[in-house]
C-alpha positions, 0 to 999 in steps of 0.5 A: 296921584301918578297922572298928577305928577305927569302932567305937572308943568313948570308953569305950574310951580313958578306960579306958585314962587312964595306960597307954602305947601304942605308936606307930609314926612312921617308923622308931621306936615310941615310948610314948604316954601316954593323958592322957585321953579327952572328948566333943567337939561337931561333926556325926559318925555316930558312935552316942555322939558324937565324942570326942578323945584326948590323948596324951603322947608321949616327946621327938621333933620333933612331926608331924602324921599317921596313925601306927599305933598298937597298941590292946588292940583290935589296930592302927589307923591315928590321925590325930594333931595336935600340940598343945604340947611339954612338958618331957617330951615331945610331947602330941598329939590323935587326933579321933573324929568 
C-alpha cells in the first residue's frame, strides 16, 4: 500500500472526476464521489508537486482518518479530513504532499 500511495500523481485522480470509490470506515464501505483533483503549494518530495482530492461521500457522521480506499491502482490507506456537510453527504479532502 505505501508504494501506491507514493507514486500516485494528480493525473491519476482528475481522470477519475465523477466515478465513485469505495471506502472502508469502520464496519461500513461507503461510495466516494471524486469531485476533483488541484495542485496545491507547500514543500513535498513529490516530482510534480503536491496536490488535494475532493470527495463527496454518502450521508454518515463526518471523520477525520485514514480510511482505505479501493483505486483502479489497488488499495490505499487516505488521509482524509472533512471539509462541509451537504445535502447529499459529506465532502472530504485527501492531501498528497
Amino acid at each position: 500500500m505505501t508504494d501506491l500511495l507514493t507514486t500516485l500523481r494528480l493525473e491519476d485522480f482528475a481522470a477519475l472526476k465523477g466515478q465513485t470509490l469505495n471506502v472502508a470506515m469502520g464496519d461500513e464501505v461507503l461510495t466516494a464521489e471524486v469531485l476533483g483533483a488541484r495542485k496545491i503549494g507547500g514543500n513535498t518530495t513529490r516530482p510534480d508537486g503536491g496536490f488535494a482530492v475532493d470527495l463527496r461521500l454518502m450521508p454518515h457522521a463526518p471523520r477525520q482518518g485514514i480510511f482505505p480506499t479501493t483505486l483502479p491502482q489497488g488499495e490505499v490507506g487516505l488521509f482524509m479530513s472533512p471539509r462541509r456537510v451537504v445535502a447529499n453527504g459529506v465532502e472530504y479532502e485527501a492531501i498528497f504532499n
